[in-house]
KEMAR-983986 format. One line per 2 residues: number of its first residue (from 1); their letters; for each residue y, x, z of N, C-alpha, C. Coordinates in pm, whole numbers, plus 50000, padded with zeros to 5 digits. Layout:
residues N
NUM	A	Y/X/Z/Y/X/Z/Y/X/Z  ...
end
This chain:
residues 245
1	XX	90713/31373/15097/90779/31464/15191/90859/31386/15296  90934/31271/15239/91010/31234/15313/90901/31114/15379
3	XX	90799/31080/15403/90709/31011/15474/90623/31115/15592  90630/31256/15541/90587/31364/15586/90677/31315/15743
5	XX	90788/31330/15703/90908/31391/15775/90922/31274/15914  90921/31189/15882/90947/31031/15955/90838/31049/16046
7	XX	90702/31107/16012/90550/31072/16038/90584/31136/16172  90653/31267/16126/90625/31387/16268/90751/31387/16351
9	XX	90842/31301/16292/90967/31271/16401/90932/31156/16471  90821/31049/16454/90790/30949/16518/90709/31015/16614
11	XX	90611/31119/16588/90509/31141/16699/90605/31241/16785  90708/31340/16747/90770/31359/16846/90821/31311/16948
13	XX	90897/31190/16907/90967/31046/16985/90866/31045/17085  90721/30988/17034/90631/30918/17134/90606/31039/17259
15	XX	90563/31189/17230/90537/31284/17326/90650/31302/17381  90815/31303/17383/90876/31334/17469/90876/31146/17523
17	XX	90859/31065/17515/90909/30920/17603/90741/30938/17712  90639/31014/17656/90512/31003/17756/90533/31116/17835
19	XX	90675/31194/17844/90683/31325/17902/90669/31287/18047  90733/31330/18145/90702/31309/18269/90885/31295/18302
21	XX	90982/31378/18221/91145/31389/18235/91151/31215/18158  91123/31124/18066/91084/31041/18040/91033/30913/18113
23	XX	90942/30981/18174/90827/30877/18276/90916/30790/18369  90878/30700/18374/90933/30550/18475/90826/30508/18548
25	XX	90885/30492/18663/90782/30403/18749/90848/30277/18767  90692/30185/18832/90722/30028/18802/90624/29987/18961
27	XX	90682/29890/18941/90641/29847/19114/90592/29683/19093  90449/29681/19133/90365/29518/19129/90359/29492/19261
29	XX	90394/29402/19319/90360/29352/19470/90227/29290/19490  90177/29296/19567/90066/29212/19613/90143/29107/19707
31	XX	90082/28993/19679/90176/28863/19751/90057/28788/19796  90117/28752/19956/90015/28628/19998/90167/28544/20013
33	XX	90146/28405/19972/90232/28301/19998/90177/28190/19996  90149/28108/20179/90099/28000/20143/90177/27878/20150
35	XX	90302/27918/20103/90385/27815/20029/90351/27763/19884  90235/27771/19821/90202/27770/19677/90080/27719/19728
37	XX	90041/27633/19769/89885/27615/19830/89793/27633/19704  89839/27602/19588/89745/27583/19466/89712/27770/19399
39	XX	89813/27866/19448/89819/27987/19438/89855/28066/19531  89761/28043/19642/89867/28130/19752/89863/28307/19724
41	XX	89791/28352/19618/89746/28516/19618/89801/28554/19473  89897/28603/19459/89893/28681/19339/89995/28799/19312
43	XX	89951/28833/19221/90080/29004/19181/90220/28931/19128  90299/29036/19162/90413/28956/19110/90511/29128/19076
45	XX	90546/29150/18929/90503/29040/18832/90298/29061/18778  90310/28947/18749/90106/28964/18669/90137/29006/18551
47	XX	90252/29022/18458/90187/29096/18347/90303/29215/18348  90267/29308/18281/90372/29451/18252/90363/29489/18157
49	XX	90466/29527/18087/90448/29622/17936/90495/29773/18001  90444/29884/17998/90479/29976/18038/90481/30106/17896
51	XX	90501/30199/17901/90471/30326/17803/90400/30420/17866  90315/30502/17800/90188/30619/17835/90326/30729/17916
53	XX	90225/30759/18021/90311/30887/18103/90363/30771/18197  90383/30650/18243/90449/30525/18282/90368/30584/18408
55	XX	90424/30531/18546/90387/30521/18684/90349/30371/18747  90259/30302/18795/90271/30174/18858/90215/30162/18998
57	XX	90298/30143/19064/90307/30155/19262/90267/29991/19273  90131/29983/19323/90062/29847/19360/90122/29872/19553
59	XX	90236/29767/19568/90312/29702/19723/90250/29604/19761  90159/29662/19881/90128/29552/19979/90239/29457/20045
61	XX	90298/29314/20000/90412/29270/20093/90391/29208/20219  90287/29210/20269/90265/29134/20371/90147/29204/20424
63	XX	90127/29156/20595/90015/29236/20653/89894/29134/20655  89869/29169/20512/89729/29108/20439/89621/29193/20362
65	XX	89485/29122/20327/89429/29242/20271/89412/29191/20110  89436/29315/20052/89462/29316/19895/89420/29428/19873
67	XX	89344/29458/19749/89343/29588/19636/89344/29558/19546  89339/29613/19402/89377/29637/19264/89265/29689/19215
69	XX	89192/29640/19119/89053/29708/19068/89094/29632/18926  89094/29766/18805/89068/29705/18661/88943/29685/18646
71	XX	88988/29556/18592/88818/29504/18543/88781/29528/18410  88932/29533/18321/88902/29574/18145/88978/29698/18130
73	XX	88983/29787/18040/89049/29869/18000/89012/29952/17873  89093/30030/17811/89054/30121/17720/89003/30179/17695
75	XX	88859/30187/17616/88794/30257/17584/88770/30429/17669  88921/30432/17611/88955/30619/17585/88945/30675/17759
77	XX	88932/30559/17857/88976/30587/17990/88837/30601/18059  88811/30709/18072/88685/30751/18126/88684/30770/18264
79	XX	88759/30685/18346/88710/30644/18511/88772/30541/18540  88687/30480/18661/88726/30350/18719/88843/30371/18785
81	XX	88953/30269/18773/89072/30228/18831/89092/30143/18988  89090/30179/19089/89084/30073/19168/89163/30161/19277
83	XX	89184/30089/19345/89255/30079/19510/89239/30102/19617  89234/30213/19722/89202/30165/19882/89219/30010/19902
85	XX	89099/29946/19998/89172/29820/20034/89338/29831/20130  89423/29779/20080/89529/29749/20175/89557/29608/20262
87	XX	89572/29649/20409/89546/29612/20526/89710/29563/20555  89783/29694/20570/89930/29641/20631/90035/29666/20515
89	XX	90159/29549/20561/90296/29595/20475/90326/29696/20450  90335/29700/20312/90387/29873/20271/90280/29963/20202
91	XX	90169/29922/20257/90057/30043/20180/90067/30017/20071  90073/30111/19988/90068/30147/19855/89963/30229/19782
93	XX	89980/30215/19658/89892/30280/19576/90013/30271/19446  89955/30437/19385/90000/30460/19234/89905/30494/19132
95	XX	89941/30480/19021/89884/30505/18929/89927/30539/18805  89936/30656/18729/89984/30693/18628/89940/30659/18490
97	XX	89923/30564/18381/89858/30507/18282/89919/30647/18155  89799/30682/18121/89840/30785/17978/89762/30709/17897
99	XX	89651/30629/17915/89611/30625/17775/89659/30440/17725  89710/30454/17590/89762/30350/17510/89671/30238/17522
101	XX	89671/30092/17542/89621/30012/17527/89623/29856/17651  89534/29773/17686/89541/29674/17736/89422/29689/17911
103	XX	89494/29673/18021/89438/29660/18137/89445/29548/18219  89291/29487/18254/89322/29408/18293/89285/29407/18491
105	XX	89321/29329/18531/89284/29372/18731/89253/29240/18795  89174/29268/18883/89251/29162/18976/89226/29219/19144
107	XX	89237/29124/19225/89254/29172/19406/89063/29145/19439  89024/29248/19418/88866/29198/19439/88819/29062/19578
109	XX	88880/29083/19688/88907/28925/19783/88924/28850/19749  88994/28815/19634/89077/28686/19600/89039/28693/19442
111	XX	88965/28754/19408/88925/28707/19276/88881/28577/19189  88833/28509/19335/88803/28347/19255/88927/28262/19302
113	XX	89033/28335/19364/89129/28227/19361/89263/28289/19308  89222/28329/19197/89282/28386/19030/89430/28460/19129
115	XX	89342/28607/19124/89478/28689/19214/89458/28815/19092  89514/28803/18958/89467/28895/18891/89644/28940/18803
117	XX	89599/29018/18709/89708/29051/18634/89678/29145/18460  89732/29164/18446/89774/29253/18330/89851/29369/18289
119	XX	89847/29466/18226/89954/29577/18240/89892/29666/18043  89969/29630/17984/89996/29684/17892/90064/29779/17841
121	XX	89991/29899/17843/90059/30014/17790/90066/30067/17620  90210/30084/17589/90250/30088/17491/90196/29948/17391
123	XX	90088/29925/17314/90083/29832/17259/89934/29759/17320  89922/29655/17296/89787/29569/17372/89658/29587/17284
125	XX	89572/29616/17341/89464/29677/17232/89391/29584/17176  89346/29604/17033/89260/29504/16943/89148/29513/16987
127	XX	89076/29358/16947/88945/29361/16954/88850/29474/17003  88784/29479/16998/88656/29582/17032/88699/29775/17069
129	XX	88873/29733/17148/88896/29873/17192/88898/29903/17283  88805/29788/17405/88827/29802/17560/88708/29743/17607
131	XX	88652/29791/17708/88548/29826/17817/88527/29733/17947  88442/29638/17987/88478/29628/18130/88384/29668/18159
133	XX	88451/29689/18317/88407/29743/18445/88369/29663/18553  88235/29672/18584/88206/29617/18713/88194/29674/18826
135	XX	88312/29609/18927/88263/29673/19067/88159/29593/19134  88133/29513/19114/88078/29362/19204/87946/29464/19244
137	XX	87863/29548/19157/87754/29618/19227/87789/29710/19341  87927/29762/19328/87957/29788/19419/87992/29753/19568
139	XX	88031/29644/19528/88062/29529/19651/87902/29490/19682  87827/29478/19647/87713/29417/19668/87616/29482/19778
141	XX	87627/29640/19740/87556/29787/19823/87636/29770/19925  87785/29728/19941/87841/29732/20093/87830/29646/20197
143	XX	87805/29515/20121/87788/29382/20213/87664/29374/20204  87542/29418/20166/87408/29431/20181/87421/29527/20361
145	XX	87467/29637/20342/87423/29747/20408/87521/29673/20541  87605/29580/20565/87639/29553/20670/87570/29429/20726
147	XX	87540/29347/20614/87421/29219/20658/87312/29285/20769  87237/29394/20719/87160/29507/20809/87212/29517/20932
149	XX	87295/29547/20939/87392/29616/21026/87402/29503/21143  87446/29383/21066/87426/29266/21188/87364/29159/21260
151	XX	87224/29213/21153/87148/29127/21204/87010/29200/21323  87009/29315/21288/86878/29354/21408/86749/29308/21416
153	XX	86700/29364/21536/86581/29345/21570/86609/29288/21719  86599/29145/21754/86610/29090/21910/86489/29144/22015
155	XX	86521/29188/22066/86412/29173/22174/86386/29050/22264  86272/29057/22387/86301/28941/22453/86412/28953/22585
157	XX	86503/29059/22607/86599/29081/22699/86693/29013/22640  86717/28960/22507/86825/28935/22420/86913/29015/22367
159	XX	86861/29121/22393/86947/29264/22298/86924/29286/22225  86958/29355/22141/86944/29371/21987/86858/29536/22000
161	XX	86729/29554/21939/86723/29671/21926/86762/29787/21832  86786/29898/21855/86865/29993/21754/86836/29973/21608
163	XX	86906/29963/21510/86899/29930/21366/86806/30090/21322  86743/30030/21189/86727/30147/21092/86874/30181/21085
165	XX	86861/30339/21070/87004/30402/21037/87018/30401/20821  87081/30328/20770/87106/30328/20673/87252/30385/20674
167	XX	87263/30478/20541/87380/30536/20530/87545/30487/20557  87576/30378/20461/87659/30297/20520/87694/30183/20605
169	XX	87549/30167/20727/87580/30129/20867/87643/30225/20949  87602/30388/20911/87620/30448/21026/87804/30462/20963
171	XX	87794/30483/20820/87978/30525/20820/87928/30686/20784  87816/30728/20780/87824/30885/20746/87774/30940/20599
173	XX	87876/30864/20509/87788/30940/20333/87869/31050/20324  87803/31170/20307/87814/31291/20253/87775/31280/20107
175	XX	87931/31344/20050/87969/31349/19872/88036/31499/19869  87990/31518/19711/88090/31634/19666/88172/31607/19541
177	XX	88227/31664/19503/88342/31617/19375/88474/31766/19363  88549/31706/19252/88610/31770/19280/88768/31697/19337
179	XX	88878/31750/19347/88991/31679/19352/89096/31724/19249  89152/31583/19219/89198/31501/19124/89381/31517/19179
181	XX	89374/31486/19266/89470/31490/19306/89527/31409/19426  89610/31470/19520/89675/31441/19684/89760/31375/19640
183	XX	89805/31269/19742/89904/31201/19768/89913/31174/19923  90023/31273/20003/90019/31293/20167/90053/31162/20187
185	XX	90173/31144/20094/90296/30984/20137/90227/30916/20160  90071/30864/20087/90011/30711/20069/89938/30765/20156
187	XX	89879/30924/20153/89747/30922/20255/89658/30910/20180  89590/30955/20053/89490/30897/19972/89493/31046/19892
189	XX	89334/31040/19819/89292/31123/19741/89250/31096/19609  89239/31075/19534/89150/31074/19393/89038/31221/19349
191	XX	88963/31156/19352/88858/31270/19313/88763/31231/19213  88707/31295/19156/88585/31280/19077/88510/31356/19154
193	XX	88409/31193/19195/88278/31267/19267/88148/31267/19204  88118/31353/19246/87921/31379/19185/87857/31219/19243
195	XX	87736/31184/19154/87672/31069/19180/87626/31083/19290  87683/30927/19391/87634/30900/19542/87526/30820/19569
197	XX	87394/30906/19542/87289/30842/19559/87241/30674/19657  87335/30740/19773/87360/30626/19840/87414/30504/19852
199	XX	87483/30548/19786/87572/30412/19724/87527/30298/19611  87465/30428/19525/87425/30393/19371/87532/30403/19296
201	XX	87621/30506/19313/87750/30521/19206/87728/30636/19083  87751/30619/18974/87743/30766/18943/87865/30840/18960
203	XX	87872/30886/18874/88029/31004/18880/88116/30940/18741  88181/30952/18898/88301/30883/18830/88439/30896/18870
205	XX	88562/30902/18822/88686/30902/18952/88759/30779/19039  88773/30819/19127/88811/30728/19242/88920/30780/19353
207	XX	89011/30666/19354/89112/30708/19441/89012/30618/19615  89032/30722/19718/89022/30685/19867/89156/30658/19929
209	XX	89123/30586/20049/89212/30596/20162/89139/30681/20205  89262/30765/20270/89240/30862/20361/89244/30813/20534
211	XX	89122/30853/20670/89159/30821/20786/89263/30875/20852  89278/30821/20951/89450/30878/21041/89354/31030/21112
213	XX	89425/31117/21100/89394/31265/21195/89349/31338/21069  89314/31292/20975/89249/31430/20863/89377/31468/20798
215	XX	89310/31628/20797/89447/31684/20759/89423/31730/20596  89530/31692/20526/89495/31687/20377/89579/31801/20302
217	XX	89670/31902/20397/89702/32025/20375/89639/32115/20336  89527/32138/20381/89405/32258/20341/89332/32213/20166
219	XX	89380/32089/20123/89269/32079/19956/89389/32061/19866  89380/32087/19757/89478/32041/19630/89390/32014/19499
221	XX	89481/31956/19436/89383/31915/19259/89342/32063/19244  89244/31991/19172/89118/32141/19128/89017/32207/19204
223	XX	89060/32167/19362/88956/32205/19446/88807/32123/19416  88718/32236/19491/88566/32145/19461/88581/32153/19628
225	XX	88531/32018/19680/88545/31961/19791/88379/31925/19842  88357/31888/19947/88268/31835/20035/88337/31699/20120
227	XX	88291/31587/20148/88381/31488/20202/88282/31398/20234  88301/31335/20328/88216/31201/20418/88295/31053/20379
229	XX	88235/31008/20374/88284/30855/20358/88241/30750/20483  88319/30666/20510/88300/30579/20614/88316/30432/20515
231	XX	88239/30333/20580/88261/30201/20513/88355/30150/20631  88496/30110/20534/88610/30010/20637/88604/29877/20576
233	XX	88613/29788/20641/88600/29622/20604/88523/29563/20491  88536/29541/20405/88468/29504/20310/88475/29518/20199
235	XX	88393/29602/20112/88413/29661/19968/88517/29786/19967  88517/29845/20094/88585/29940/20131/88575/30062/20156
237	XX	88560/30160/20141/88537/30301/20162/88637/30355/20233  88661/30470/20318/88770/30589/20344/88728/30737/20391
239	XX	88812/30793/20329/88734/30947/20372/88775/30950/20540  88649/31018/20610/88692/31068/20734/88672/31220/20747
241	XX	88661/31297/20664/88677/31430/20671/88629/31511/20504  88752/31612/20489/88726/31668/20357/88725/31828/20361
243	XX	88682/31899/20270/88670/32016/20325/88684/32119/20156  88693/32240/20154/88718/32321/20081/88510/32316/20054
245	X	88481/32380/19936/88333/32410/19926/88314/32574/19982
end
């Protein structure tokens, strides 16, 4: 009885500290410093212990380009984690971690010059309780489809003649999904979208940058949406228009 008793005052403890009156947010910078020549790219701090219901705000500090993509994570976490690319000081991204266990990231740009980190929620997970994730196919469909894009057909005037229109040369993929949830402050959406043939993604959730002029008043979580995607810089996506279904 009295093991009874301990059992269900411990799991109480844990559901009110994952409450949201509970919940803490935590702030990772993205850092370029090429005062460190041997490290000029990394998060600071690279590792975190956080608790489920926990908040973590990825700070662009400098007007550099950085994102955040988990490469390992928990099993139990059934969508990919990653970032708008960020361009200028200040852009941000959040992320709310509920499920218990070990994440690992890094800045997909700067990945071979070890710009990565860690973030452990509640306890670090054993052996065989975590998943990786590859974006690199993802990166691969974007810098393919712009190689296209810049190389052409010459004529003998020395102009380039008009490209095949492939989806992400022109900047026009049409997706549906639903939404996950707004964020006006950052300008960004999370959605779970239906598989983008074009891309080669399946369905999965994903936070966007949102473009400057779309107005993100008219959708909220739970809506089923219609939305275009544009390719921005490299390994980059942003919505340029979203719509109610």
């Amino acid at each position: 009885m009295k093991n009874t008793l301990l059992a269900t005052a411990s799991a109480v403890v844990l559901t009110l500290l994952a409450s949201p009156a509970f919940a803490k947010e935590y702030t990772i910078k993205e850092v370029s410093n090429y005062d460190k020549p041997n490290k000029p790219y990394y998060f600071e701090p690279s590792t975190l212990t956080i608790q489920p219901g926990d908040t973590v705000k990825f700070v662009n500090a400098q007007d550099e380009m950085h994102d955040m993509m988990v490469i390992s994570q928990p099993k139990g976490v059934d969508e990919m984690i990653m970032s708008p690319m960020h361009e200028k000081q200040g852009d941000t991204f959040s992320y709310t971690f509920t499920v218990p266990g070990t994440y690992q990231y890094h800045c997909h740009p700067h990945e071979k010059l070890g710009m990565k980190g860690t973030i452990i929620v509640g306890k670090p997970s054993k052996p065989g309780e975590t998943k990786k994730m590859d974006h690199h196919k993802m990166g691969k469909i974007h810098d393919d489809a712009m190689a296209t894009e810049a190389k052409g057909a010459t004529k003998g005037n020395g102009h380039s003649a008009p490209l095949a229109a492939t989806p992400a040369a022109q900047g026009g993929i049409e997706a549906t999904g639903s939404v996950k949830s707004v964020n006006a402050g950052e300008h960004t959406v999370t959605l779970v979208h239906d598989p983008i043939a074009a891309l080669g993604w399946p369905k999965m959730t994903m936070a966007f940058g949102v473009a400057e002029g779309v107005d993100l008043s008219s959708v909220k979580a739970g809506d089923a949406v219609t939305f275009t995607l544009k390719a921005k810089g490299e390994d980059n996506y942003v919505i340029t228009g979203i719509k109610k279904k």
